[in-house]
C-alpha positions as CSV (number, residue, x, y, z in Angstrom):
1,X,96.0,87.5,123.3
2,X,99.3,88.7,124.7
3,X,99.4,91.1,127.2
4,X,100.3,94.5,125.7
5,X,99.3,97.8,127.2
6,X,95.6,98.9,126.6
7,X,94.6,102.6,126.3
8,X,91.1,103.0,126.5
9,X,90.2,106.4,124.7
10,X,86.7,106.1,125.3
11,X,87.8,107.9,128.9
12,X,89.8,110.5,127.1
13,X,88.8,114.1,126.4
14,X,88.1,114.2,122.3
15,X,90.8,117.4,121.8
16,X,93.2,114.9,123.6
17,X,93.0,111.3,122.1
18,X,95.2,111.5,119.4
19,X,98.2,114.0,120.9
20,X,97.5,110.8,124.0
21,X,98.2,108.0,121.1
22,X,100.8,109.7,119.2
23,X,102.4,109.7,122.6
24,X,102.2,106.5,123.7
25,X,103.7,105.8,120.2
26,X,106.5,107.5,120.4
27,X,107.2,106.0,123.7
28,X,107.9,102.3,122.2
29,X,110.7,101.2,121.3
30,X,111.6,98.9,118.2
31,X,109.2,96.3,118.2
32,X,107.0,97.0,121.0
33,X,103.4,97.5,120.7
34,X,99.9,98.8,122.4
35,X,96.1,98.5,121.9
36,X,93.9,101.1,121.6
37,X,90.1,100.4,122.7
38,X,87.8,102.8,121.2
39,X,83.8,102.7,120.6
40,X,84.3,103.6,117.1
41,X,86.6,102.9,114.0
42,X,89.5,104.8,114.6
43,X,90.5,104.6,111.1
44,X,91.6,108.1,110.8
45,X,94.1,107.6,113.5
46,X,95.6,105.1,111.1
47,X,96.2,107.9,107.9
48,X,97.6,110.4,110.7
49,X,100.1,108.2,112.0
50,X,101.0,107.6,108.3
51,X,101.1,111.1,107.2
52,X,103.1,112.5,110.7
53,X,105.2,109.3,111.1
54,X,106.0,107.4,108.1
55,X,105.0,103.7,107.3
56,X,106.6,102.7,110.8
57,X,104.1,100.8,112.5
58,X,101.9,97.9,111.5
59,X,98.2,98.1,112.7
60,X,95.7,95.3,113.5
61,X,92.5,94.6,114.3
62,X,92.0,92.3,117.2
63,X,88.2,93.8,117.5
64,X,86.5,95.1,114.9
65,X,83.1,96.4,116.2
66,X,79.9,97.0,115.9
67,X,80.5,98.2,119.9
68,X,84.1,98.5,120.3
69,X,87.1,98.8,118.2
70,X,90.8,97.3,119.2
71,X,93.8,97.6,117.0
72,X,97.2,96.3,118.1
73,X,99.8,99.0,116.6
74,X,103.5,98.0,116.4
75,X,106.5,100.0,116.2
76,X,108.5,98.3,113.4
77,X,112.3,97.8,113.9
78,X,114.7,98.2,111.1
79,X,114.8,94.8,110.0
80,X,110.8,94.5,110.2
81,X,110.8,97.6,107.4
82,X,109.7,94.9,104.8
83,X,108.4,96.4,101.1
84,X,104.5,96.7,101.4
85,X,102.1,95.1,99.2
86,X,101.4,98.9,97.5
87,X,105.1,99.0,96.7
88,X,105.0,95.7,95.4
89,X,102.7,96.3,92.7
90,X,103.8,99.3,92.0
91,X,107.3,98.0,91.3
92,X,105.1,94.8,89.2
93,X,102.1,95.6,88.1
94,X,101.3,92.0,87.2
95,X,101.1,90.9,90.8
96,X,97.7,93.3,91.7
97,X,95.6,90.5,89.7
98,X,97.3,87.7,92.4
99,X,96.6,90.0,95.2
100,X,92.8,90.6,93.3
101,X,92.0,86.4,93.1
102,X,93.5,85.9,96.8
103,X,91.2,88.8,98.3
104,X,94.0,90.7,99.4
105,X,93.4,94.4,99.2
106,X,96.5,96.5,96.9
107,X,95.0,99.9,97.0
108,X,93.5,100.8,100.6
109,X,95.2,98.3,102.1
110,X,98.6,98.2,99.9
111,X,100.5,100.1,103.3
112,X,100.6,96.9,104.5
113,X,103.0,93.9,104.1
114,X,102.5,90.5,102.4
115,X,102.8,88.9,106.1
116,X,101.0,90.8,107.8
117,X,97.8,90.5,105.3
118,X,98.6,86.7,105.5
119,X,98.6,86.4,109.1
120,X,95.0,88.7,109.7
121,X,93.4,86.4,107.0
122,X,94.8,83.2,108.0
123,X,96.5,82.2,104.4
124,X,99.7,80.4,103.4
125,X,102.5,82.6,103.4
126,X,104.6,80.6,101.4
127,X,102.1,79.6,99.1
128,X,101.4,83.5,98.8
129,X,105.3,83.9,98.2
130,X,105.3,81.4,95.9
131,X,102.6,82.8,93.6
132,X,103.9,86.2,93.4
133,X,107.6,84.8,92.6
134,X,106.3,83.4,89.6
135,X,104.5,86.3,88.1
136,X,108.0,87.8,88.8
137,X,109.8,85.0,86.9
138,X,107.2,85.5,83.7
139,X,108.0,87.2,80.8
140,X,107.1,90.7,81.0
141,X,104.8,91.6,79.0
142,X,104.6,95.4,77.4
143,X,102.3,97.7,79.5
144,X,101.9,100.9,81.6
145,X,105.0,101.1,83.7
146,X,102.7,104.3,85.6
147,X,105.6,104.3,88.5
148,X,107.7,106.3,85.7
149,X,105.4,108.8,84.2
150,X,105.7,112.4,85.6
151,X,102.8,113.7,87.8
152,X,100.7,115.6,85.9
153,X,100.3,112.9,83.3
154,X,99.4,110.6,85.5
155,X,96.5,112.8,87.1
156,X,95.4,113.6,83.5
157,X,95.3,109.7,82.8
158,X,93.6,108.9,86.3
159,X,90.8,111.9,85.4
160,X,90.4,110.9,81.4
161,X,90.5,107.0,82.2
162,X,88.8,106.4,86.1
163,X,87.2,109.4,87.0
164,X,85.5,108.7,83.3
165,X,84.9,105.2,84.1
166,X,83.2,106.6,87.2
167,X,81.0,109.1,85.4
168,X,79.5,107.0,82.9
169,X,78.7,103.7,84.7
170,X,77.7,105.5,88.3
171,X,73.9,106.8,86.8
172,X,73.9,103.4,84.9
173,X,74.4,100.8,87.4
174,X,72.6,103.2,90.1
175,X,69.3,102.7,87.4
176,X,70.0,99.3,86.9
177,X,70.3,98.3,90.7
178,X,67.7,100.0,91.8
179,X,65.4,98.4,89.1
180,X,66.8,94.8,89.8
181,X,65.9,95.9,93.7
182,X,62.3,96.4,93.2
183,X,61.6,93.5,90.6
184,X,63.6,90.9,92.9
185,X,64.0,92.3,96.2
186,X,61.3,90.2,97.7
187,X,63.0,87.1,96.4
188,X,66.7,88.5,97.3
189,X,66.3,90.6,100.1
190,X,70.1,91.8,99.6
191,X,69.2,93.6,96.4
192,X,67.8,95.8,98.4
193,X,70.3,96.7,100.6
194,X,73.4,96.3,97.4
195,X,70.9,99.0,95.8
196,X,71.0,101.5,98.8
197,X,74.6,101.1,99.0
198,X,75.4,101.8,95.7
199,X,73.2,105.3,96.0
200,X,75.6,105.8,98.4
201,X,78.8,105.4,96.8
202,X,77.8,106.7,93.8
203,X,76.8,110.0,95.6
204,X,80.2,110.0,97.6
205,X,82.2,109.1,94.7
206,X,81.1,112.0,92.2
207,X,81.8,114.3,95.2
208,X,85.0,112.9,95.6
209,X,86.1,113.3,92.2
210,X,85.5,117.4,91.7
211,X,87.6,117.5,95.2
212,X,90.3,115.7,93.5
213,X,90.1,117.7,90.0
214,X,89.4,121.3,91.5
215,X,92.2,120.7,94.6
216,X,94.3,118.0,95.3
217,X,95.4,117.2,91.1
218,X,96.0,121.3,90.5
219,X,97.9,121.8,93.9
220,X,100.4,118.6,92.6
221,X,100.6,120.2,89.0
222,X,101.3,123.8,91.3
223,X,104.6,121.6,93.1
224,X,105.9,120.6,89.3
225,X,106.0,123.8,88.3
226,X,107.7,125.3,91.0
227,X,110.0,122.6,90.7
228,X,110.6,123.1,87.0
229,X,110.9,127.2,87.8
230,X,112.5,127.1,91.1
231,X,109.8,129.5,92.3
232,X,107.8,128.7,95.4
233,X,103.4,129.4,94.9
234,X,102.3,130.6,98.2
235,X,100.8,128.0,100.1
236,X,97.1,127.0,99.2
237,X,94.2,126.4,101.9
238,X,95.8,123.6,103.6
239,X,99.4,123.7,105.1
240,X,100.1,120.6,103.0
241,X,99.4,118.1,100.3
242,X,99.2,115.7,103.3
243,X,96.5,117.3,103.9
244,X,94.1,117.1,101.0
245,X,95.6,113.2,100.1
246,X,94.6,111.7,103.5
247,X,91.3,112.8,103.3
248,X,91.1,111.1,99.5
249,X,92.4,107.8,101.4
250,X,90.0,108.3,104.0
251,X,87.8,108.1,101.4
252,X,89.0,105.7,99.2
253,X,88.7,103.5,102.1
254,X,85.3,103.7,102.5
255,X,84.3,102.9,98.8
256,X,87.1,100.2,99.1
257,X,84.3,98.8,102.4
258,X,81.5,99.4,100.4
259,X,82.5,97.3,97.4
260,X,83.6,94.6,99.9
261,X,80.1,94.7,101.6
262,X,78.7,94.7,98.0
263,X,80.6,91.7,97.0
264,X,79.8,90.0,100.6
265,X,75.8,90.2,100.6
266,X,76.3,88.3,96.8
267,X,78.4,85.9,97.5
268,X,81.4,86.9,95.3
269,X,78.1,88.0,92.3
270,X,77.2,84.5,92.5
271,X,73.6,84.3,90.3
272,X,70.7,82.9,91.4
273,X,69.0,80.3,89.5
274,X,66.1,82.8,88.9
275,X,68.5,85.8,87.7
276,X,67.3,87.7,84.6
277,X,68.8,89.6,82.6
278,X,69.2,92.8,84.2
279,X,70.3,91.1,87.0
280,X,73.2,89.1,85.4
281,X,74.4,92.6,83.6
282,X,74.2,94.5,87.4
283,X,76.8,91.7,88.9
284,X,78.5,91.7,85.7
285,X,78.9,95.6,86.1
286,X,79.7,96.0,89.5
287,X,82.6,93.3,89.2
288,X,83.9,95.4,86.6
289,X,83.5,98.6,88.9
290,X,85.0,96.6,91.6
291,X,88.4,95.8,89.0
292,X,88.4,99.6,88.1
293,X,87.7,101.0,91.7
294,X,90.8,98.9,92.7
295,X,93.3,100.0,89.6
296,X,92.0,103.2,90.2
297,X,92.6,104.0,93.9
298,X,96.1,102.3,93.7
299,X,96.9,104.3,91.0
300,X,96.4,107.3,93.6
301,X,97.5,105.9,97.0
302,X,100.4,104.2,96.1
303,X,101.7,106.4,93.5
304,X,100.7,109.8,92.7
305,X,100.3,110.7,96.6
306,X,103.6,109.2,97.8
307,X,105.4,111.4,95.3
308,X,103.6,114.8,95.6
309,X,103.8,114.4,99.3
310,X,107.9,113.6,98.4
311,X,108.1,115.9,96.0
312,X,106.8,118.8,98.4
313,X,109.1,117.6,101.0
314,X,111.7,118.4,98.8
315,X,110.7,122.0,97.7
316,X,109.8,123.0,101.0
317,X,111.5,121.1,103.5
């Protein structure tokens, strides 16, 4: 490991961690970097320095627990300001599905550039390159170009399409895991455990969803109409849509970690030779709510966020 800085926050007062970071931050210059050592995930850190600094940093995990935590965070230099992977698909839709097959995460992890996913995973970047040059080169085919639509649409489309999706299939694959848990679970111990974490998620993410209807989608439709009538709605709870959207990311990352440990304890939904029925529909049905979980939350952190939080930068300075 080169030798960088350390800055053990376990030793640091809680009110006084982050101002301490943010700090030592600020203090690099262009390129430079630090570790953090902490005893949990400092996660949170990571949507704070987004929403206070910008996408100006690159953060890596050198440890990544169960005891302690360290992250390597970068200050990028102009010429390291590469397009993330987020803006990427954004920009081609097509290339999410060569991100999907290659395991590279679009949506939670779409602030983050095509190198620096290939160098934490240990894959080809050229081949990487390669793959996503010739989506580019393909004809494009007629679809949802969702980087153009105007903000409320899109959160109407995102509520009448994945918060749907969500809605219907949560109580059914919740049943259906749960019932392919007791039947097999003895067999396949990790039915037991994809079951309990699935209760979970599907608990978290109906929660989730009336935060996002009943505050953060009305408070971006509030900003587009005082932009259309040049009027300014007093401010809501919260100081500012940052606010509201890094605690959906926050969140999004954790269903993002529970799919992943989902598809881990299967083996990418790999059957057993003993699989019935139910169980080939409950893999079948969590891929697919894997696929919309994905198209879903990109839908929200790469797009709909980064313009309400532009667009009230604009109205309000």
């Amino acid at each position: 490991m080169e030798s960088l800085d350390i800055l053990d926050v376990t030793v640091i007062e809680p009110s006084f961690k982050h101002p301490k970071i943010f700090e030592k931050f600020d203090s690099l210059s262009s390129n430079e970097a630090f570790i953090i050592d902490n005893d949990h995930d400092p996660k949170p850190l990571y949507y704070q320095l987004i929403g206070e600094r910008g996408s100006v940093f690159t953060w890596e995990y050198l440890e990544n627990g169960p005891e302690r935590w360290k992250v390597k965070i970068a200050k990028l230099g102009d010429q390291a300001s590469s397009e993330t992977i987020g803006e990427m698909v954004v920009k081609d839709y097509r290339k999410a599905q060569v991100f999907k097959k290659l395991g590279i995460d679009f949506c939670c992890g779409g602030k983050n550039t095509v190198e620096e996913v290939c160098k934490t995973k240990g894959l080809d970047l050229e081949s990487v390159k390669s793959e996503l040059d010739a989506v580019s080169k393909e004809e494009e085919q007629n679809g949802n170009d969702f980087d153009k639509w105007k903000l409320d649409f899109l959160a109407d489309y995102i509520v009448n399409t994945h918060h749907e999706y969500v809605r219907t299939n949560v109580p059914f694959i919740t049943e259906l895991a749960n019932k392919v848990a007791s039947v097999h679970g003895k067999q396949h111990t990790e039915l037991v455990r994809v079951a309990e974490i699935f209760n979970r998620l599907g608990k978290d993410l109906s929660l989730h969803l009336v935060k996002e209807e009943n505050i953060v989608f009305p408070f971006i439709k509030t900003l587009l109409l005082d932009e259309q009538s040049g009027t300014k709605t007093p401010a809501a709870a919260f100081d500012s849509i940052q606010t509201p959207t890094q605690m959906m990311e926050v969140e999004h990352e954790q269903a993002g970690e529970d799919m992943a440990e989902i598809r881990s304890l299967t083996s990418d939904y790999i059957l057993p030779a003993d699989a019935c029925t139910s169980y080939t529909v409950l893999f079948k049905k969590l891929q697919q709510f894997e696929n919309d979980l994905f198209n879903h939350v990109h839908l929200e952190n790469n797009i709909l966020f980064p313009k309400a939080i532009a667009l009230e930068k604009r109205l309000r300075g």
